[in-house]
CHARMM-style PDB file with segment names, atoms N, HN, CA, C and O in Angstrom:
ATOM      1  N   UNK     1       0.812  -1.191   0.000  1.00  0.00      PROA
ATOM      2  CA  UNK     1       0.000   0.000   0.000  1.00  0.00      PROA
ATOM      3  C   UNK     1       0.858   1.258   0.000  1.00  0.00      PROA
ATOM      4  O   UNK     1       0.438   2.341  -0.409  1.00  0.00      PROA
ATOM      5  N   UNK     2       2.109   1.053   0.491  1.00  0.00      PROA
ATOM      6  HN  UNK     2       2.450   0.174   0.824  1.00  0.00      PROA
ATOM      7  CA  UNK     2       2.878   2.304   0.389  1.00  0.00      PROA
ATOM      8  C   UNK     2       2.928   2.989  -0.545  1.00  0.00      PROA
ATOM      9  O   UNK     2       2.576   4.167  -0.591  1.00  0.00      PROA
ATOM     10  N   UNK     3       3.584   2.030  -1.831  1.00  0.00      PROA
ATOM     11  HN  UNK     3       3.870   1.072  -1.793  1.00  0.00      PROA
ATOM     12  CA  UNK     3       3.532   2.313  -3.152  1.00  0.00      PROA
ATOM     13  C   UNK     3       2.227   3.147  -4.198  1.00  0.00      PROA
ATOM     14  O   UNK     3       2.371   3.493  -5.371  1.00  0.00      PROA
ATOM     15  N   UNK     4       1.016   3.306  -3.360  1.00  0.00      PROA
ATOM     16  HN  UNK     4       0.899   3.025  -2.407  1.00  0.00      PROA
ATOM     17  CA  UNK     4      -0.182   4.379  -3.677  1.00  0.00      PROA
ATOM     18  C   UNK     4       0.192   5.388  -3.313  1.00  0.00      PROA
ATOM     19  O   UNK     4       0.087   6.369  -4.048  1.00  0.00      PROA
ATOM     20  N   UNK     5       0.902   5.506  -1.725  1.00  0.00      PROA
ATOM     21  HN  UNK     5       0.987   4.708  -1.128  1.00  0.00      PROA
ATOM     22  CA  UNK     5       0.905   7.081  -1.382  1.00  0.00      PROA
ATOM     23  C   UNK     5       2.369   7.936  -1.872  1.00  0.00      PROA
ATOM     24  O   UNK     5       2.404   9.162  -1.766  1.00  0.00      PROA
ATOM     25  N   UNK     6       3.797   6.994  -2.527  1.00  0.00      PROA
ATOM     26  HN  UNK     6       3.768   5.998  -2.613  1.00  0.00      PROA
ATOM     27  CA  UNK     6       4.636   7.946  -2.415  1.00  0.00      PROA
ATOM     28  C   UNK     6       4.422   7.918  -4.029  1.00  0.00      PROA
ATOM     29  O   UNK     6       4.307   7.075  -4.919  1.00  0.00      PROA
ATOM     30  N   UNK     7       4.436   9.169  -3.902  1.00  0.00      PROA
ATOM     31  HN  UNK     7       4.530   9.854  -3.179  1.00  0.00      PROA
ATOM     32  CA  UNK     7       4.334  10.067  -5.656  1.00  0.00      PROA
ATOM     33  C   UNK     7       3.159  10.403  -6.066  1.00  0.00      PROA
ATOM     34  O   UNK     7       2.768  10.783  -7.170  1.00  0.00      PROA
ATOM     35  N   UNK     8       2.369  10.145  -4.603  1.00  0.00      PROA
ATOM     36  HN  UNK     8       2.687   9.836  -3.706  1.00  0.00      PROA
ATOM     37  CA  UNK     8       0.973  10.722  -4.431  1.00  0.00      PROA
ATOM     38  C   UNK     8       0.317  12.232  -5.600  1.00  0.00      PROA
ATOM     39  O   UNK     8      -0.323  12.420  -6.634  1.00  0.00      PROA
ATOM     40  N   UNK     9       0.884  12.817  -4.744  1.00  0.00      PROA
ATOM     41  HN  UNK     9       1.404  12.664  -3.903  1.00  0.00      PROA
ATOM     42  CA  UNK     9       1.286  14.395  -5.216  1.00  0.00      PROA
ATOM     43  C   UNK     9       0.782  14.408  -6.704  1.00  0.00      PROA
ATOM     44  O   UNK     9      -0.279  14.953  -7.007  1.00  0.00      PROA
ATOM     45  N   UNK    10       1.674  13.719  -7.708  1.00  0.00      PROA
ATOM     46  HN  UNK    10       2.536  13.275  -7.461  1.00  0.00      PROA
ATOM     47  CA  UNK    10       1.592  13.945  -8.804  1.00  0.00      PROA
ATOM     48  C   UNK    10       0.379  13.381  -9.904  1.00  0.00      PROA
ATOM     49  O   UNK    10      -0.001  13.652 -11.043  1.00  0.00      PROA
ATOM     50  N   UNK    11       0.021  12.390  -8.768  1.00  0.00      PROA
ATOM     51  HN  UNK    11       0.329  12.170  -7.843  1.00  0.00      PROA
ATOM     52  CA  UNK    11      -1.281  11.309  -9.740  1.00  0.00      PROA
ATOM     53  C   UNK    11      -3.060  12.297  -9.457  1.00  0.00      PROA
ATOM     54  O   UNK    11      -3.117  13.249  -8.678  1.00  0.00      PROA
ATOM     55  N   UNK    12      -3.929  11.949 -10.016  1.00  0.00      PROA
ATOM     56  HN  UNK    12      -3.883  11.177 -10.649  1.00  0.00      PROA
ATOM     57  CA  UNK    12      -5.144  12.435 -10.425  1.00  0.00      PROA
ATOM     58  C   UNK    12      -6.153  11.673  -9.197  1.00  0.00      PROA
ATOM     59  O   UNK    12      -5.956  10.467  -9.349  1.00  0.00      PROA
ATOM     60  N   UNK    13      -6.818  11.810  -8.429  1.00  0.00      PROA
ATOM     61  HN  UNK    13      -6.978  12.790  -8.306  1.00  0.00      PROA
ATOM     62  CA  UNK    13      -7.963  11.438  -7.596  1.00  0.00      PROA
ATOM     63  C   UNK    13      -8.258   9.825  -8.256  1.00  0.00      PROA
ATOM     64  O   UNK    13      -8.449   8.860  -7.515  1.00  0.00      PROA
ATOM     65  N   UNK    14      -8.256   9.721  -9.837  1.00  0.00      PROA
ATOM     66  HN  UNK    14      -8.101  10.505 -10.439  1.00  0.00      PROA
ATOM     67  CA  UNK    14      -8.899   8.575 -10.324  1.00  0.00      PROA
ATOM     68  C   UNK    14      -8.043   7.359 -10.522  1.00  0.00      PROA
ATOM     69  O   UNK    14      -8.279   6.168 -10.318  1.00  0.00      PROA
ATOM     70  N   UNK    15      -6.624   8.198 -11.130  1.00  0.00      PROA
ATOM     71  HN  UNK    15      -6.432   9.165 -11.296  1.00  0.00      PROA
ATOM     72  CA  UNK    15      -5.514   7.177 -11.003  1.00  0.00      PROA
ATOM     73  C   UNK    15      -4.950   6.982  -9.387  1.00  0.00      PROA
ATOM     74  O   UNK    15      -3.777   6.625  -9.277  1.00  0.00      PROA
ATOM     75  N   UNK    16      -5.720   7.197  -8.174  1.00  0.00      PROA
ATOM     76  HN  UNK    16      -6.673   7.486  -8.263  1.00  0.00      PROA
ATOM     77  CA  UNK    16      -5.437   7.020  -6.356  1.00  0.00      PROA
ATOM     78  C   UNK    16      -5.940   6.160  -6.398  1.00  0.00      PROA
ATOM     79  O   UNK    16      -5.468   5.206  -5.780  1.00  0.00      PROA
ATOM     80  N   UNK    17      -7.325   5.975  -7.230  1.00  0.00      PROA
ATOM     81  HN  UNK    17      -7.708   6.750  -7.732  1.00  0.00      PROA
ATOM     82  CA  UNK    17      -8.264   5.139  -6.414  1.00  0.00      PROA
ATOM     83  C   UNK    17      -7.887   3.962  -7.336  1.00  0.00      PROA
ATOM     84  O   UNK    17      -7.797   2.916  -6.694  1.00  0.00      PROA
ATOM     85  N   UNK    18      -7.684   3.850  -8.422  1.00  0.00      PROA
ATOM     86  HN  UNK    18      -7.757   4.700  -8.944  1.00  0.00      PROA
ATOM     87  CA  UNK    18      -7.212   2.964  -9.410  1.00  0.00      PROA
ATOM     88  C   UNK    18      -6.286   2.201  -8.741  1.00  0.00      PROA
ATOM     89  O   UNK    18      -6.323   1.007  -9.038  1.00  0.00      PROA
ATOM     90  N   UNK    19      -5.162   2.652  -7.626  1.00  0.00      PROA
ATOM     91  HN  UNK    19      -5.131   3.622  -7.385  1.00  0.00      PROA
ATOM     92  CA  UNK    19      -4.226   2.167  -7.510  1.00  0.00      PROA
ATOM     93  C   UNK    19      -4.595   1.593  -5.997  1.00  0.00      PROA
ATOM     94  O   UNK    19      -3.955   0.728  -5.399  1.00  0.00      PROA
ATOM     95  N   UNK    20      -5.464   2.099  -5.649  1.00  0.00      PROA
ATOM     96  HN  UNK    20      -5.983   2.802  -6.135  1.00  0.00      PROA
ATOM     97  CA  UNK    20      -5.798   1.987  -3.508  1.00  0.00      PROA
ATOM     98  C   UNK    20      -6.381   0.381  -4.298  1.00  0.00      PROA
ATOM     99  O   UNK    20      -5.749  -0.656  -4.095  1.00  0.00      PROA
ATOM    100  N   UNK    21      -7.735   0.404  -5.250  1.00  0.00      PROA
ATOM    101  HN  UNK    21      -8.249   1.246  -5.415  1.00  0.00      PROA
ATOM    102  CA  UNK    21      -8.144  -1.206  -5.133  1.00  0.00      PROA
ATOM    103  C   UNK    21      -7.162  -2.152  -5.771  1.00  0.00      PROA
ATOM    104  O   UNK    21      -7.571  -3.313  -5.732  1.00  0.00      PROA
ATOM    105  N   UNK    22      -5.985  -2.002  -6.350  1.00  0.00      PROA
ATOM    106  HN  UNK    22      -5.652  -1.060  -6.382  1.00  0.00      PROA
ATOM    107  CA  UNK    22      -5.399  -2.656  -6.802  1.00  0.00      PROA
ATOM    108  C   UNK    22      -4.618  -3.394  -5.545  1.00  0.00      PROA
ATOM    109  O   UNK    22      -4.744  -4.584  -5.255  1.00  0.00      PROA
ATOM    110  N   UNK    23      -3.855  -2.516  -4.919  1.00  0.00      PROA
ATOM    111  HN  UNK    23      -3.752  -1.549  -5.155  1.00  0.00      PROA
ATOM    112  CA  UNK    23      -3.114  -3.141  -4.109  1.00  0.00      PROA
ATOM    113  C   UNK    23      -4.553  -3.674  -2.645  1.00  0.00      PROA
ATOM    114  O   UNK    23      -4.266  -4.649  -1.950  1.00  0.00      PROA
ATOM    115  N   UNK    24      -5.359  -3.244  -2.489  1.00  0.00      PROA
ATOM    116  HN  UNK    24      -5.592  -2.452  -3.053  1.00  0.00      PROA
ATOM    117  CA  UNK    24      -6.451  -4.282  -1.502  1.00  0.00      PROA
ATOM    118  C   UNK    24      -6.530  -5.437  -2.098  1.00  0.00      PROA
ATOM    119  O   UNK    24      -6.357  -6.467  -1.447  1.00  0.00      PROA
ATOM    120  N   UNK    25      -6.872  -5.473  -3.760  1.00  0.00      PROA
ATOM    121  HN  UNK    25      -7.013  -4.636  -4.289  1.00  0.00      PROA
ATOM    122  CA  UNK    25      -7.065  -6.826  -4.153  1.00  0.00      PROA
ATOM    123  C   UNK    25      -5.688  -7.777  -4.001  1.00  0.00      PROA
ATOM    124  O   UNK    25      -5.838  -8.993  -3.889  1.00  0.00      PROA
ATOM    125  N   UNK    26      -4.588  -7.295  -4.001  1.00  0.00      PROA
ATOM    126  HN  UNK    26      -4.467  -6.306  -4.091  1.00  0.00      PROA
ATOM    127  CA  UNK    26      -3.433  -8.317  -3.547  1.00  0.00      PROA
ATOM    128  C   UNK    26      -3.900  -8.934  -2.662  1.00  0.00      PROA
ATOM    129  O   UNK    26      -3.914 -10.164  -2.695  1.00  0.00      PROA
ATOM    130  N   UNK    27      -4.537  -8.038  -1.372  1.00  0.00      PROA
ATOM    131  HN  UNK    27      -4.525  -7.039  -1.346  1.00  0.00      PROA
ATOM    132  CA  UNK    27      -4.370  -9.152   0.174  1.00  0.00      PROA
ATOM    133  C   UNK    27      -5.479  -9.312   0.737  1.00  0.00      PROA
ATOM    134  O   UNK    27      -5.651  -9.245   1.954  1.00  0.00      PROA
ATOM    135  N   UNK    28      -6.750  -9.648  -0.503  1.00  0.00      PROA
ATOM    136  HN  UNK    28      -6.611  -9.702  -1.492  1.00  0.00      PROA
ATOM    137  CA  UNK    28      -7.872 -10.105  -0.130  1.00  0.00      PROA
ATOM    138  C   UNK    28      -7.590 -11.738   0.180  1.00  0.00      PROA
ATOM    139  O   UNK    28      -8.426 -12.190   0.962  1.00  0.00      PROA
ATOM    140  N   UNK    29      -6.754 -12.551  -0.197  1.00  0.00      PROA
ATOM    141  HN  UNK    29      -6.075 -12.184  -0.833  1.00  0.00      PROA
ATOM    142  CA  UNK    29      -7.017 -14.236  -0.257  1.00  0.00      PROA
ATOM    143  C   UNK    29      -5.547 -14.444   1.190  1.00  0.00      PROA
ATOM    144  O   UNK    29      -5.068 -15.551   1.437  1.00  0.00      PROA
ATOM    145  N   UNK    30      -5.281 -13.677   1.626  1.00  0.00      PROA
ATOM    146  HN  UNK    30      -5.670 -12.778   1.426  1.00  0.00      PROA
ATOM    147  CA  UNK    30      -3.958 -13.605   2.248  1.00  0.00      PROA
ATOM    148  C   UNK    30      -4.057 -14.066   3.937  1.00  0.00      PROA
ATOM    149  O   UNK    30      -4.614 -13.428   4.830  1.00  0.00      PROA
ATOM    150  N   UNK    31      -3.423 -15.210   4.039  1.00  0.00      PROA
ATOM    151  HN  UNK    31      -2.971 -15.729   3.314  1.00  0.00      PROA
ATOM    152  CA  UNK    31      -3.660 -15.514   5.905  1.00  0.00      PROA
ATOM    153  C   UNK    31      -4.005 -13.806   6.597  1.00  0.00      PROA
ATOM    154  O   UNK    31      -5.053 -13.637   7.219  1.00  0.00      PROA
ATOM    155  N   UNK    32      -2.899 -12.502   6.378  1.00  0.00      PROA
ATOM    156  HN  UNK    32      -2.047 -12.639   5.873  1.00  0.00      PROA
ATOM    157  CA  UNK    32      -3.428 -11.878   6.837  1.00  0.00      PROA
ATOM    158  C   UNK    32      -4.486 -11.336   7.212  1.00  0.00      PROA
ATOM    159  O   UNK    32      -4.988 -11.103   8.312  1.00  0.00      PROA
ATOM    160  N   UNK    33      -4.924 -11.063   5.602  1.00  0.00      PROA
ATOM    161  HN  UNK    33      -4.516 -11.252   4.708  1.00  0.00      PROA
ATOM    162  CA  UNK    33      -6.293 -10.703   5.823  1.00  0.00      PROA
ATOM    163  C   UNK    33      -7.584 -11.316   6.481  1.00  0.00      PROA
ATOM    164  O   UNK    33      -8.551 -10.661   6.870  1.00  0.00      PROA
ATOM    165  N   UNK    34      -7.476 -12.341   6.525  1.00  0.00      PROA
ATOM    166  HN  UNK    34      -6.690 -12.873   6.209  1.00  0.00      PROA
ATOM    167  CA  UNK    34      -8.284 -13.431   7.730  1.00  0.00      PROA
ATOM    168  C   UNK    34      -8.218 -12.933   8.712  1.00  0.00      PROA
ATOM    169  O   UNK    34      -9.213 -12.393   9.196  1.00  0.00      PROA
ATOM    170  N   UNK    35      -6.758 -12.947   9.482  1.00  0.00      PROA
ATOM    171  HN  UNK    35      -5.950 -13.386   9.089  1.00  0.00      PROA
ATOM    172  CA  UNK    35      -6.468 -12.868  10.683  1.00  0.00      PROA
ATOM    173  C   UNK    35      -7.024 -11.573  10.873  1.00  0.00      PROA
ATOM    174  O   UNK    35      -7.780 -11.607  11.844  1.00  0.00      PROA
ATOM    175  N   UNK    36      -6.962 -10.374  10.320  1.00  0.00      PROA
ATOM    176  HN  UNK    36      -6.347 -10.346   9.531  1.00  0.00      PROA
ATOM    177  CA  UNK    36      -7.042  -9.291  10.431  1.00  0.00      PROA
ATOM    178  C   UNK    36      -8.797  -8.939  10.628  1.00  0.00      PROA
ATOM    179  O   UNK    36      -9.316  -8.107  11.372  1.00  0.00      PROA
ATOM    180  N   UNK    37      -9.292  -9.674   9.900  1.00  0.00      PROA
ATOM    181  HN  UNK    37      -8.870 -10.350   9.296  1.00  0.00      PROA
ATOM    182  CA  UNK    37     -10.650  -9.444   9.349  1.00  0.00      PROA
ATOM    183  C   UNK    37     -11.545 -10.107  10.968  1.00  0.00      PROA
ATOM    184  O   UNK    37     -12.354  -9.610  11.751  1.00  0.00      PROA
ATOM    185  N   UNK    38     -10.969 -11.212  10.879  1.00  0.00      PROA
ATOM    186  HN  UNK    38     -10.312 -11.616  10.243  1.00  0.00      PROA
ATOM    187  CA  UNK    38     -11.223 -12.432  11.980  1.00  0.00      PROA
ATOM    188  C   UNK    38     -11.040 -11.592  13.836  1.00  0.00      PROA
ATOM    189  O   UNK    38     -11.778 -11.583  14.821  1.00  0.00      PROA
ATOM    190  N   UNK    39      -9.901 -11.095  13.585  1.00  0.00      PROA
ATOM    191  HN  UNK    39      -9.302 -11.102  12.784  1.00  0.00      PROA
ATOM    192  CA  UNK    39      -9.619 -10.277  14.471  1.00  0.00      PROA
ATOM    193  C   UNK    39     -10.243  -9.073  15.027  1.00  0.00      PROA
ATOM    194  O   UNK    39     -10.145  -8.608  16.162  1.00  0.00      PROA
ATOM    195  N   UNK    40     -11.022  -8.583  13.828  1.00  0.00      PROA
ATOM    196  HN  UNK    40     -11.101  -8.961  12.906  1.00  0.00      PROA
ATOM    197  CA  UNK    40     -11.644  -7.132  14.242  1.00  0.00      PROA
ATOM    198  C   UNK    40     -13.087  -7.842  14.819  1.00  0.00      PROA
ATOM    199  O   UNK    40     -13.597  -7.683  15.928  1.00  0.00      PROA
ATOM    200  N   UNK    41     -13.421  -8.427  14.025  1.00  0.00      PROA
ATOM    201  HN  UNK    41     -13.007  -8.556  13.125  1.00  0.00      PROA
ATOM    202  CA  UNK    41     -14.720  -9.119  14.774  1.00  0.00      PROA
ATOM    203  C   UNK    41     -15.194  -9.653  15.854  1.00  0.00      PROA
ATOM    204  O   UNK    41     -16.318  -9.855  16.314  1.00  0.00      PROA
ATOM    205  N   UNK    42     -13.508  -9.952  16.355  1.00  0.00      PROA
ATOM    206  HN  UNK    42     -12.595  -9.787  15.982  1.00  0.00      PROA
ATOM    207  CA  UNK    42     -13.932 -10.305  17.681  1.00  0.00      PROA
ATOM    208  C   UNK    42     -13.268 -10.130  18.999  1.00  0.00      PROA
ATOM    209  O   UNK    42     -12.994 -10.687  20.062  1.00  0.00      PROA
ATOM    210  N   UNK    43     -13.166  -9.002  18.290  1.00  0.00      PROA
ATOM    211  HN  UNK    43     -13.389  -8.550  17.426  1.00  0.00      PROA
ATOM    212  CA  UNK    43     -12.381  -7.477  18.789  1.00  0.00      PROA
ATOM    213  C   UNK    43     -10.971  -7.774  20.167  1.00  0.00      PROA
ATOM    214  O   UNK    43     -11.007  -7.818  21.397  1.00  0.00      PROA
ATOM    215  N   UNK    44     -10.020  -7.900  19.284  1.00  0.00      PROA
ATOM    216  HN  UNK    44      -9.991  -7.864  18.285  1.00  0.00      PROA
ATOM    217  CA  UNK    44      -9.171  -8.675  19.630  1.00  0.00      PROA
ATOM    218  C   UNK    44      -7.868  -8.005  18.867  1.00  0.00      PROA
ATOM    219  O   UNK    44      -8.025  -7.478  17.766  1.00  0.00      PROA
ATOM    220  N   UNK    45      -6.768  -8.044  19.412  1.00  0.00      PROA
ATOM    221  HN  UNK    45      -6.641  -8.472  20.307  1.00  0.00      PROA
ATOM    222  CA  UNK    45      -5.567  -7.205  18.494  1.00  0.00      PROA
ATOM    223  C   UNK    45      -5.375  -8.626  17.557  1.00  0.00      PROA
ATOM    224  O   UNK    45      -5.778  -9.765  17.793  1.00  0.00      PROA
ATOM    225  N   UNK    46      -4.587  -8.088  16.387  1.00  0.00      PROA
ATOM    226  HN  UNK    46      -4.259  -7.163  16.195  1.00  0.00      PROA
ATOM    227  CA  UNK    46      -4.594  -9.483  15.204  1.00  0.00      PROA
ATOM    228  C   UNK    46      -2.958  -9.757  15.798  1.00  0.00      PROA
ATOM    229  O   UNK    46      -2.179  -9.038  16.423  1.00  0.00      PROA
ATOM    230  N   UNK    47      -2.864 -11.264  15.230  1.00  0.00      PROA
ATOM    231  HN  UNK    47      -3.497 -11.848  14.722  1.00  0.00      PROA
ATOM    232  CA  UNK    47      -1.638 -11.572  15.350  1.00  0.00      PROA
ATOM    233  C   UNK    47      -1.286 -11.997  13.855  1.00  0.00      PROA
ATOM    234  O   UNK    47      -1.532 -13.060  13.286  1.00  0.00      PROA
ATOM    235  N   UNK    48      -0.661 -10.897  13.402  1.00  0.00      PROA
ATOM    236  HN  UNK    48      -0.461 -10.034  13.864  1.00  0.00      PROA
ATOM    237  CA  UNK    48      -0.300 -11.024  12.086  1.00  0.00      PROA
ATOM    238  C   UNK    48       1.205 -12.119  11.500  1.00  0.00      PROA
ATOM    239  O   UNK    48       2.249 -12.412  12.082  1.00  0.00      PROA
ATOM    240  N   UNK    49       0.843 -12.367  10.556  1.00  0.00      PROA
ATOM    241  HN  UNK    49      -0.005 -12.129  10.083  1.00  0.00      PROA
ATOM    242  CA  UNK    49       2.590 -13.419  10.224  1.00  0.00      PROA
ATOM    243  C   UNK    49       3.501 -12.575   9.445  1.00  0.00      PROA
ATOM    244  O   UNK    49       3.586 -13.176   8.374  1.00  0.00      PROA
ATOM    245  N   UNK    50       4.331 -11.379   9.363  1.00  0.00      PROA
ATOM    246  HN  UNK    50       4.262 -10.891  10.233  1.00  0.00      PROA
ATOM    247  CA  UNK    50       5.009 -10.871   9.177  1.00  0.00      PROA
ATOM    248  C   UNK    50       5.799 -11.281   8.162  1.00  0.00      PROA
ATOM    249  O   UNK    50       6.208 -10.316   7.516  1.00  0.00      PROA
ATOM    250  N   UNK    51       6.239 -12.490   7.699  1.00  0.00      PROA
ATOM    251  HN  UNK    51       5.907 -13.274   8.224  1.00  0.00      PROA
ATOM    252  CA  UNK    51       6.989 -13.578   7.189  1.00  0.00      PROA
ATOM    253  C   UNK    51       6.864 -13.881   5.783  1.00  0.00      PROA
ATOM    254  O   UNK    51       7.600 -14.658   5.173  1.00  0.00      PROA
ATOM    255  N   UNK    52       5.801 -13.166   5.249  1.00  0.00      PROA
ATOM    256  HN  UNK    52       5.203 -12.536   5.744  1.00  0.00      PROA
ATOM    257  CA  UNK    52       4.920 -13.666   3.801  1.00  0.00      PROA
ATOM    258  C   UNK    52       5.829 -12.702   2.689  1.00  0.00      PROA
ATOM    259  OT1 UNK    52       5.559 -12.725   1.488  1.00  0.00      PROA
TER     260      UNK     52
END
């Protein structure tokens, strides 16, 4: 996700958002995102795997 915000500055509102769902769709299928998702629900800090 970093990679959306540096060079921010120079891109258009449409090419942000172009780029924000691109990189969400990377880590929709991702242990993280489970854990993360799994985690908010049951409101709990996530224990993420760092390692991937």
């Amino acid at each position: 996700m970093l990679e959306v915000i540096v060079g921010s500055e120079d891109r258009t509102l449409e090419e942000l958002l172009q780029a924000e769902r691109a990189a969400v769709q990377k880590t929709l299928n991702t242990p993280d995102h489970q854990e993360g998702m799994t985690a908010f629900l049951e409101k709990r800090k996530p224990a993420f795997n760092r390692a991937q």
